[in-house]
Backbone as a chain_set.jsonl record, in Angstrom:
{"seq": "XXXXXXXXXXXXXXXXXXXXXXXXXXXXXXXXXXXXXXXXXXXXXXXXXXXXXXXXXXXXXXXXXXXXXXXXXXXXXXXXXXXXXXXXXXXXXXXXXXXXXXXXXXXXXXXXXXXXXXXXXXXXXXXXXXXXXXXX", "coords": {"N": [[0.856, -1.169, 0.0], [0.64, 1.81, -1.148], [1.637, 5.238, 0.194], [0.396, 8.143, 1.026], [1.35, 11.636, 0.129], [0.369, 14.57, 1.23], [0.486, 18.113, -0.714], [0.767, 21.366, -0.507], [-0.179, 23.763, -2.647], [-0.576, 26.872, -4.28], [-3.749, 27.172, -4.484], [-6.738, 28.515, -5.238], [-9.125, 29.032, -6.413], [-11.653, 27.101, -7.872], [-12.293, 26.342, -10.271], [-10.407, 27.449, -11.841], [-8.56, 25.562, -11.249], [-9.542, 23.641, -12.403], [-9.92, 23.491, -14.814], [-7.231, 24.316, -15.318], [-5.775, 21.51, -15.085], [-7.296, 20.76, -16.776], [-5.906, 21.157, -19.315], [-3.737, 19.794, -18.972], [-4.708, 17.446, -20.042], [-6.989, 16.078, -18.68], [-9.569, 16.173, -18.819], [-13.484, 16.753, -18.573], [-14.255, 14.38, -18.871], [-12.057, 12.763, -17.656], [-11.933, 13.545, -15.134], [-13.156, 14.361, -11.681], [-15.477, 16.473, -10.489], [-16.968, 17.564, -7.037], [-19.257, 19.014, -4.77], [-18.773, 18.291, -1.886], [-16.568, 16.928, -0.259], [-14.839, 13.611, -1.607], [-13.925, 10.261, -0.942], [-10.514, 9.047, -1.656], [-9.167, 6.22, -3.549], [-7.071, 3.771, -3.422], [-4.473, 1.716, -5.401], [-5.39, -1.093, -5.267], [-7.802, -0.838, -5.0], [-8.708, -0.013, -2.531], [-10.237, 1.767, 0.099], [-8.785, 5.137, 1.057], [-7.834, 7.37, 3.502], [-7.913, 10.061, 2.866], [-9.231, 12.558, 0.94], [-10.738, 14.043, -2.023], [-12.083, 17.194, -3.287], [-11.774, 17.439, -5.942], [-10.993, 15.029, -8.223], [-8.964, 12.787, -9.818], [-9.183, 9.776, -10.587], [-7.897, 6.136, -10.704], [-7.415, 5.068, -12.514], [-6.935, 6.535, -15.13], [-5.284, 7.483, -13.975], [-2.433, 5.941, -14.094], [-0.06, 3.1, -14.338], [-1.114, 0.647, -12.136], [-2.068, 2.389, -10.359], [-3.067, 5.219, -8.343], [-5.753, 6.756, -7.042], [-5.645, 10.785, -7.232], [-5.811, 13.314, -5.742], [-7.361, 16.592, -5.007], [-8.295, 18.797, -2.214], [-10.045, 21.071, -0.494], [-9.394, 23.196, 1.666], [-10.182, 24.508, 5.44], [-8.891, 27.254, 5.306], [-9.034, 27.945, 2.737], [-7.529, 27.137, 0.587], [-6.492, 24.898, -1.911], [-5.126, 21.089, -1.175], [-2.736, 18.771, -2.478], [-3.549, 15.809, -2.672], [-1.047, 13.059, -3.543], [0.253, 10.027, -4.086], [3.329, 8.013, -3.076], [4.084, 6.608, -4.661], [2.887, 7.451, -7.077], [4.141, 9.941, -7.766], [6.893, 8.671, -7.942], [6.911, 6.903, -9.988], [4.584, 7.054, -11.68], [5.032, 9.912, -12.686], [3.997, 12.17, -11.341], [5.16, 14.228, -10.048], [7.783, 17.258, -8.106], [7.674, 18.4, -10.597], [5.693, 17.882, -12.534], [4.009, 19.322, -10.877], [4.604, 21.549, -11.138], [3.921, 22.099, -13.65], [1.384, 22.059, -13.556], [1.065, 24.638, -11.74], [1.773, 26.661, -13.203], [-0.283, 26.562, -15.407], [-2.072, 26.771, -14.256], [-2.142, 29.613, -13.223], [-1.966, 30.735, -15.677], [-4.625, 30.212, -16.161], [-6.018, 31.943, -14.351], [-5.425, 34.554, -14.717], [-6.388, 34.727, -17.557], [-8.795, 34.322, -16.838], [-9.471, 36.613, -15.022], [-8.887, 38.651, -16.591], [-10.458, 38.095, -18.465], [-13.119, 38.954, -17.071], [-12.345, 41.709, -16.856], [-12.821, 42.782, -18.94], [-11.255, 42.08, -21.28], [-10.085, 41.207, -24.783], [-8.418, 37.905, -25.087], [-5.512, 36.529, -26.073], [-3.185, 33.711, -26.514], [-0.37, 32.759, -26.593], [2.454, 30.832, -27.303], [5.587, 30.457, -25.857], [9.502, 29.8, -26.989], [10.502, 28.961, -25.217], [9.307, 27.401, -23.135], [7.294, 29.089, -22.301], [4.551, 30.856, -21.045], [2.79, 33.368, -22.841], [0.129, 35.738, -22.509], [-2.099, 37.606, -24.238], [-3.989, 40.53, -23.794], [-6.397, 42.579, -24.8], [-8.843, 45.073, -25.686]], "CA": [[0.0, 0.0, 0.0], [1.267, 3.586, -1.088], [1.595, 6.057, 1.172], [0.342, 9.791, 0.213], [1.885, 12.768, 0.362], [-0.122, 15.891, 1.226], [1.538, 19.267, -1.353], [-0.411, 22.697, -0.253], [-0.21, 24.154, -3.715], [-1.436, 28.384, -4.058], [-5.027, 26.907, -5.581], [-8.301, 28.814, -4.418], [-10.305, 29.227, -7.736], [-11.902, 25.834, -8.475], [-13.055, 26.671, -11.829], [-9.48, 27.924, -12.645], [-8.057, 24.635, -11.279], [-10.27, 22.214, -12.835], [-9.232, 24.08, -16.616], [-5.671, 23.91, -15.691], [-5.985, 19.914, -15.258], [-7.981, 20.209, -18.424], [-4.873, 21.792, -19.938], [-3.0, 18.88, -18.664], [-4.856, 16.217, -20.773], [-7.615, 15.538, -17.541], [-10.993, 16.892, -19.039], [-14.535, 16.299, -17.841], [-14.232, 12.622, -18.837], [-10.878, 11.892, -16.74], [-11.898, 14.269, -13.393], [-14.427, 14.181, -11.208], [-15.572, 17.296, -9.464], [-17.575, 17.457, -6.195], [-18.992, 20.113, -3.979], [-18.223, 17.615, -0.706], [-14.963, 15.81, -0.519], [-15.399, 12.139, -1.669], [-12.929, 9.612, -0.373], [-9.548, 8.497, -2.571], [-8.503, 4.876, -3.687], [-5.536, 2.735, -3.743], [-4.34, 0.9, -6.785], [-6.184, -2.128, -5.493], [-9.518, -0.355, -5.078], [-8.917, 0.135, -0.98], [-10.836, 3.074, 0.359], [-8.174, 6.069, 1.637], [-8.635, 8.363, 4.827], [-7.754, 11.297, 1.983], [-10.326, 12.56, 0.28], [-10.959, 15.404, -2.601], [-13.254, 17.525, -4.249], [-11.814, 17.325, -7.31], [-10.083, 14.269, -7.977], [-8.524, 12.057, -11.043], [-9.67, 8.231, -10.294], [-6.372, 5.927, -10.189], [-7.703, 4.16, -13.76], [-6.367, 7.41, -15.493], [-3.262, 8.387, -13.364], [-1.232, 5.245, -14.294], [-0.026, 1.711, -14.134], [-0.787, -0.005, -10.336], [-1.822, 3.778, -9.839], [-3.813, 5.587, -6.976], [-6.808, 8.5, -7.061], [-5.031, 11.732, -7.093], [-7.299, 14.237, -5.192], [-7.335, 18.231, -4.266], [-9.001, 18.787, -1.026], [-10.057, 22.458, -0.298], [-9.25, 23.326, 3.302], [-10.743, 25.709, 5.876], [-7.877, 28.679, 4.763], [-9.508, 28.504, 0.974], [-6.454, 26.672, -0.249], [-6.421, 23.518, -1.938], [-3.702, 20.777, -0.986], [-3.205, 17.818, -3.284], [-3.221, 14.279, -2.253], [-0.514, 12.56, -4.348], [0.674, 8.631, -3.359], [4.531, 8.286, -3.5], [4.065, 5.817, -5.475], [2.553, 8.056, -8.547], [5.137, 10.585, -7.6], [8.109, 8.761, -7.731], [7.266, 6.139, -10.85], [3.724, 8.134, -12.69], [5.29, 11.306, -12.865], [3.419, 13.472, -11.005], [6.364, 14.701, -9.281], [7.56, 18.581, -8.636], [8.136, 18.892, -12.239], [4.015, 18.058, -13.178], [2.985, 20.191, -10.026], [5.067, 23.24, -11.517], [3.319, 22.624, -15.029], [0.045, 22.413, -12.857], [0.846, 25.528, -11.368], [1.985, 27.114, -14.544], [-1.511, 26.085, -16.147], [-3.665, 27.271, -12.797], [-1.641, 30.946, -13.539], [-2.464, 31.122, -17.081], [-6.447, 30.182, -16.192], [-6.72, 32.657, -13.445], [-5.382, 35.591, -15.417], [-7.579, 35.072, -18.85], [-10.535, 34.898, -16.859], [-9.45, 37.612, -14.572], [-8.746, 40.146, -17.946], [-11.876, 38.503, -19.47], [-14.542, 39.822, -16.637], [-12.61, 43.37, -16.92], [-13.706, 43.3, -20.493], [-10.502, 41.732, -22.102], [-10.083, 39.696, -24.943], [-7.243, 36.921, -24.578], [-4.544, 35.2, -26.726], [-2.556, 32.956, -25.929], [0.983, 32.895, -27.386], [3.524, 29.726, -26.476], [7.071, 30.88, -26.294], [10.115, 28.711, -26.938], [11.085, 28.198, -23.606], [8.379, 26.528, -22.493], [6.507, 30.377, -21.453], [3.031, 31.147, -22.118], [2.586, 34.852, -22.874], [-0.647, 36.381, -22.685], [-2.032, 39.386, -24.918], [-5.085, 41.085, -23.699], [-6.871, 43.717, -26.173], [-9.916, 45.55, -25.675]], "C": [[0.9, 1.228, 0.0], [1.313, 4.412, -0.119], [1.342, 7.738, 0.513], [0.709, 10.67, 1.066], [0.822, 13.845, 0.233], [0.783, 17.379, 0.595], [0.609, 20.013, -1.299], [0.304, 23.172, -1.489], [-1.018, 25.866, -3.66], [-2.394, 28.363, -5.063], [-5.546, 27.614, -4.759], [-9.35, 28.65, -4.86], [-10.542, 27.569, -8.214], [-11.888, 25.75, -9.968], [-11.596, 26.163, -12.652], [-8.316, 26.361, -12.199], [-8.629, 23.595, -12.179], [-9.846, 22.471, -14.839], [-7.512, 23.833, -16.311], [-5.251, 22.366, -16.036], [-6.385, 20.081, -16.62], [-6.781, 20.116, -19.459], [-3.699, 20.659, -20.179], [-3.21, 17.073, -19.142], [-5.985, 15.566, -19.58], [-8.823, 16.421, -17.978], [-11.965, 16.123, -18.137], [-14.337, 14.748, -18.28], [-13.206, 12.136, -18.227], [-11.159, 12.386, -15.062], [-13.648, 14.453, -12.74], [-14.644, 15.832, -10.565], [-17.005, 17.288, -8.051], [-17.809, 18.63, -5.067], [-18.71, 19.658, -2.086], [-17.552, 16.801, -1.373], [-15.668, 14.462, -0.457], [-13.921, 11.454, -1.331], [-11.937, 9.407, -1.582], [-9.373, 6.823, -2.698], [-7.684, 4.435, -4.003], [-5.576, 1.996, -5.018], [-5.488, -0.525, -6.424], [-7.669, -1.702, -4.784], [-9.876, -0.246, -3.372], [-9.204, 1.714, -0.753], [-9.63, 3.802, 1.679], [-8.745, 6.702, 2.701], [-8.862, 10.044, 3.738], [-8.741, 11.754, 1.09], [-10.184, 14.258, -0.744], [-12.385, 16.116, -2.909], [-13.28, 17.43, -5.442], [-10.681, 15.878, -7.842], [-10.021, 13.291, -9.844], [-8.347, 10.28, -10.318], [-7.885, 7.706, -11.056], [-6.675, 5.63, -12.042], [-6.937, 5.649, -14.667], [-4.915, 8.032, -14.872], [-1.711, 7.283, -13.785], [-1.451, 3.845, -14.335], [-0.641, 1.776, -12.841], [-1.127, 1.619, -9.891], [-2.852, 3.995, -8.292], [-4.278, 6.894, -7.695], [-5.81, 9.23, -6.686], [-6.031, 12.838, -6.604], [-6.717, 15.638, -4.71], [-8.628, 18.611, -3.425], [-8.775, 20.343, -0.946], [-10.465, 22.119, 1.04], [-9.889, 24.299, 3.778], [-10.475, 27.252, 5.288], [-8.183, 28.645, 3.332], [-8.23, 27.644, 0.377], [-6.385, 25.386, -0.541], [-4.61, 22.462, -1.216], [-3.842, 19.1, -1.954], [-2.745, 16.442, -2.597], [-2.713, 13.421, -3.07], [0.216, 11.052, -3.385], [1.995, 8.973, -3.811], [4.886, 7.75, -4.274], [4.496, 6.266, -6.823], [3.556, 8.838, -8.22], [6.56, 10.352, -8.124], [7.69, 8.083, -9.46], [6.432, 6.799, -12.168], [4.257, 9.529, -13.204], [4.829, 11.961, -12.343], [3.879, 13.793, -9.55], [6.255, 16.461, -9.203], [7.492, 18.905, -9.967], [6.419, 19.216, -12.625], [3.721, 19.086, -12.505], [3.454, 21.524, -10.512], [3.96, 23.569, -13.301], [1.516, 22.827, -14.668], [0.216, 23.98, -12.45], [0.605, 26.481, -12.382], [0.54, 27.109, -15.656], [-2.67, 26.907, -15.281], [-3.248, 29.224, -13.156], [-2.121, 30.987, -14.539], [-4.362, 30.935, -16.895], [-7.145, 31.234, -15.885], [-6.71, 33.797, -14.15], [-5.902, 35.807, -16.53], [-9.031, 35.227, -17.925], [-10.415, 36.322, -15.904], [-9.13, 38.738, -15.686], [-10.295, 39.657, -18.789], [-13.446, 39.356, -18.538], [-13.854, 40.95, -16.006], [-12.765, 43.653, -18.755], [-12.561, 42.63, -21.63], [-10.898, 40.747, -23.393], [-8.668, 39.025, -24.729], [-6.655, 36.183, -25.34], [-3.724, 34.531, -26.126], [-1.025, 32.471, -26.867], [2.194, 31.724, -26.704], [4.97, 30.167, -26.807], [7.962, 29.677, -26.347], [10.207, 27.991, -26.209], [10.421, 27.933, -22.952], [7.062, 27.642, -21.953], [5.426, 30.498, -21.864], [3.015, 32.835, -22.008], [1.059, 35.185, -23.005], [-0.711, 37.607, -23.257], [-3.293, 39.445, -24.583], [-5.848, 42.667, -24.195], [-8.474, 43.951, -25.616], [-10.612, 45.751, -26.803]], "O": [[1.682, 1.575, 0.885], [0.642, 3.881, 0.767], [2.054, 8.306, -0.316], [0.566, 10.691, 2.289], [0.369, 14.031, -0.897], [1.696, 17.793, 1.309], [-0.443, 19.708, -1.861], [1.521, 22.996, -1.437], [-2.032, 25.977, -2.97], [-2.35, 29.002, -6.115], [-5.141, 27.614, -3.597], [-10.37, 28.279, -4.278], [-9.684, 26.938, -8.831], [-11.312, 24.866, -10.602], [-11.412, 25.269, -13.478], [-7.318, 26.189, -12.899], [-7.9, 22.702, -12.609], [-9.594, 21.664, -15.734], [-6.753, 23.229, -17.069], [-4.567, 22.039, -17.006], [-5.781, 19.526, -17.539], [-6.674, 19.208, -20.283], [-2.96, 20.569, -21.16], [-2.56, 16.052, -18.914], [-5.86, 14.342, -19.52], [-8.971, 17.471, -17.352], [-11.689, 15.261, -17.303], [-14.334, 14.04, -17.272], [-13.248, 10.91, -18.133], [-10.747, 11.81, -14.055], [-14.773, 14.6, -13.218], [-13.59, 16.292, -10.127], [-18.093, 16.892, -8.468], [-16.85, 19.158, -4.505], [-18.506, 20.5, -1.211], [-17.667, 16.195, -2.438], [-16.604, 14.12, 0.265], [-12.886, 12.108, -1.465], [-12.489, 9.591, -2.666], [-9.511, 6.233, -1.626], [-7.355, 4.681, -5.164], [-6.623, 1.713, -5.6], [-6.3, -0.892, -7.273], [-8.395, -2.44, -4.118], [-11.023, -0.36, -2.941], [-8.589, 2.649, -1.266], [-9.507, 3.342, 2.814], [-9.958, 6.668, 2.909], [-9.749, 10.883, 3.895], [-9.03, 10.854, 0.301], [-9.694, 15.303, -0.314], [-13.506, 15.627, -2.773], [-14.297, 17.342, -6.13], [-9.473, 16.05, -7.683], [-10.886, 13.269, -10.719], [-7.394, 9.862, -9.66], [-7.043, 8.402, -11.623], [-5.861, 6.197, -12.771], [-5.763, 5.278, -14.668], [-3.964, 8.724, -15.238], [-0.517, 7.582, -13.795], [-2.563, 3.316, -14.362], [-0.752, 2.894, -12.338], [-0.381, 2.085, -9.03], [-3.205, 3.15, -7.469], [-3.726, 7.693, -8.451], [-4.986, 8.74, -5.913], [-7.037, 13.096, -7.264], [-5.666, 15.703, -4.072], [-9.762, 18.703, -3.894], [-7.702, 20.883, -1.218], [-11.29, 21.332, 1.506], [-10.314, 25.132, 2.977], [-11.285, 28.114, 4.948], [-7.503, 29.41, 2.649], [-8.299, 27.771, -0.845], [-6.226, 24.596, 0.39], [-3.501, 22.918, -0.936], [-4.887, 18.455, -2.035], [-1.647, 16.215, -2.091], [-3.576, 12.732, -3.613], [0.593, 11.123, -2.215], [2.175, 9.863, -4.642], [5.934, 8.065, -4.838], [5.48, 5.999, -7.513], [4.479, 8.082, -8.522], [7.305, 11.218, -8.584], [8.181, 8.795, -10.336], [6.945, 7.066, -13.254], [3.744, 10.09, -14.173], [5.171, 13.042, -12.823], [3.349, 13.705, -8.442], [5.359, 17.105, -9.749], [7.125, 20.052, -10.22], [5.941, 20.315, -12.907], [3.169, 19.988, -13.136], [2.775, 22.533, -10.322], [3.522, 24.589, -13.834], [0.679, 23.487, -15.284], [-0.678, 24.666, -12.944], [-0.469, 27.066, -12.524], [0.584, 27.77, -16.694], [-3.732, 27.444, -15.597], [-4.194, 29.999, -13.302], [-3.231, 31.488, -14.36], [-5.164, 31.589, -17.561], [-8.184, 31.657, -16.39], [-7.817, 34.289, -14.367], [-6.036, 36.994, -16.827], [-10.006, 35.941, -18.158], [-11.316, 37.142, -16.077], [-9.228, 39.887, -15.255], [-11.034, 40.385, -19.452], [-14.38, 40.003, -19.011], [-14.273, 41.383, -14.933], [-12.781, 44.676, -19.44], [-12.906, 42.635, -22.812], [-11.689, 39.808, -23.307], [-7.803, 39.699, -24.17], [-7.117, 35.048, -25.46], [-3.521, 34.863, -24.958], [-1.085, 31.738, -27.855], [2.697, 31.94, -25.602], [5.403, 30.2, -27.959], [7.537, 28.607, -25.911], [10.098, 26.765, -26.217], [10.745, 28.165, -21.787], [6.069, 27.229, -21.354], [5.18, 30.279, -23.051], [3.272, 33.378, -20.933], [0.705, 34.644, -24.053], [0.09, 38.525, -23.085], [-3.972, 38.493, -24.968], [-5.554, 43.738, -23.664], [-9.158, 43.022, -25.187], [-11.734, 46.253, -26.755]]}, "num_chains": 1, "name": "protein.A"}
């Protein structure tokens, strides 16, 4: 049995998390969302103490994998429930959680320039950067 790691991540905006995942190849057909936390599961289908609101079922995270879940806490901040398992062998190590973050930044700021009236491109630079252009 895996053992999970709790990573407080600077999520607040559900919306703008659940599009960054999208971003990440995890649309409405790979993620679940929930407005009460539902429990997590182990590769062999054993019910976790960890639980999310928004969570990616193990059948999508990998081989032998485990539910991956983001639990929103009292302080507004999500924290993600990753096994060390998926961490060390799935990938979803710091490296994914930076392109998660990197994805949750680019969400928050189109919709924050689109309800002050923006519109929004989206421009990929070499080096891996996303540039935003916002035009009235």
């Amino acid at each position: 049995m895996s053992h999970y790691s709790e990573v407080q991540v600077e999520f607040r905006d559900k919306a703008a998390l659940v599009a960054a995942l999208g971003r990440l190849g995890f649309g409405p057909d790979k993620l679940e969302v929930h407005q009460e936390a539902k429990a997590l599961y182990g590769y062999q289908g054993d019910k976790r103490e960890q639980q999310g609101q928004i969570i990616i079922r193990r059948q999508h995270v990998g081989m032998a994998a485990n539910d991956i879940g983001f639990q929103q806490y009292s302080d507004g901040l999500y924290r993600a429930h990753i096994s060390d398992f998926d961490r060390k062998e799935n990938g979803y190590n710091d490296s994914w959680l930076g392109k998660l973050k990197q994805s949750y930044g680019v969400e928050k700021a189109k919709a924050e320039a689109k309800k002050k009236g923006y519109r929004v491109t989206e421009e990929k630079q070499g080096d891996g950067r996303i540039r935003l252009v916002c035009r009235r």
